[in-house]
C-alpha positions in Angstrom: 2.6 -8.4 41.9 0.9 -9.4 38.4 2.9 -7.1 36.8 6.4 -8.9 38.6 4.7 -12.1 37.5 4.0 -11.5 34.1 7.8 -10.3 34.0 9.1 -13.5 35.8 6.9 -15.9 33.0 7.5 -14.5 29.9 6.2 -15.7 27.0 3.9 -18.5 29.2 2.4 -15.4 30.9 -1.5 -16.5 30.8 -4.8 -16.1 33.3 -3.9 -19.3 35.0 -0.3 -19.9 34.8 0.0 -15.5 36.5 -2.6 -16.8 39.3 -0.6 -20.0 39.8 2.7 -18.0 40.0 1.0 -15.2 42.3 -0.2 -18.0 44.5 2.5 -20.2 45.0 4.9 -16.9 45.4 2.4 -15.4 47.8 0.6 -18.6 49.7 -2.4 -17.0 49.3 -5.4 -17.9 47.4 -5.7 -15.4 44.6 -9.2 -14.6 42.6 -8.6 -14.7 38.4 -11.2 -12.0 38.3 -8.9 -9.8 40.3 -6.0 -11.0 37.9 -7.9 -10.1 34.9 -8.9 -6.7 36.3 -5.3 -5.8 37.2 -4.0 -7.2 34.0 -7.0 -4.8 31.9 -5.5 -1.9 34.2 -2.0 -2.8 33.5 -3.0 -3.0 29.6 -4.1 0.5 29.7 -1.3 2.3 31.4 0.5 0.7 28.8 2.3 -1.4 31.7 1.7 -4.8 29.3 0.3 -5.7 26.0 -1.7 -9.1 24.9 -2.1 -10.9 22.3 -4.5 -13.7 21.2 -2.6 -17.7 20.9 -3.9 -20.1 18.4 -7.4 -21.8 19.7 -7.0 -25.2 21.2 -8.9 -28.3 21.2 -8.4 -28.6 24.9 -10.1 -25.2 25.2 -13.2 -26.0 23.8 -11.9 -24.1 20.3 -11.0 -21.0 22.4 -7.7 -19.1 22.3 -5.8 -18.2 25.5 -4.8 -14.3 26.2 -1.3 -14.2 26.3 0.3 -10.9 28.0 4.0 -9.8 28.2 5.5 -7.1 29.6 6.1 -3.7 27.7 9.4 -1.6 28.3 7.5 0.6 30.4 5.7 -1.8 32.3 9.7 -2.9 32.9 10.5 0.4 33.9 7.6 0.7 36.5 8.8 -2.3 38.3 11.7 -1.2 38.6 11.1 2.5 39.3 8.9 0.6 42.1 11.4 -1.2 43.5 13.8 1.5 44.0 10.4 3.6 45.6 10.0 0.6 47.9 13.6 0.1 49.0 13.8 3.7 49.8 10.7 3.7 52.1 11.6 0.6 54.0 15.4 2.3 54.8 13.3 5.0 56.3 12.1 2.9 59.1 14.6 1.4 60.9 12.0 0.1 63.8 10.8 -2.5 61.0 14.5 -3.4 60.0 15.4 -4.1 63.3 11.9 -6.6 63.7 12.8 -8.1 60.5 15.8 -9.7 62.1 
């Protein structure tokens, strides 16, 4: 899911605007600790990359971590997708629930 969000944001694809976007899509609360720990795994698979915006008075002087998503971290949602959408076919019990 941080991965889809940091696809679905872009360039705006910070700490707070992915837990926003993860929270509003989800209706759960969602930890930014979590977010950054997925985001750091994410990083090292290769999945996205980051990159440091200008600091801001608003900040305090600090910079926010930006993070976009790499052609492979594309590729891995979609390889997902297709994983996903072929497991749910395979049980027709919660198709038929669904409705």
């Amino acid at each position: 899911m941080v991965l889809l969000a940091v696809i679905r944001l872009g360039e705006a694809a910070y700490g707070a605007r992915i837990v926003r976007a993860l929270e509003a899509g989800t209706g759960r609360e969602v930890g930014v600790g979590s977010v950054y720990a997925a985001l750091e795994r994410l990083e090292g698979k290769g999945f996205v990359s980051s990159r440091l915006g200008d600091p801001t008075p608003e900040r305090g002087g600090r910079a926010k971590r930006y993070f976009r998503a790499t052609p492979e971290g594309v590729r891995e949602a979609r390889s997902t997708r297709e994983t996903l959408s072929l497991l749910w076919q395979g049980l027709p019990q919660l198709e038929r629930a669904c409705t």
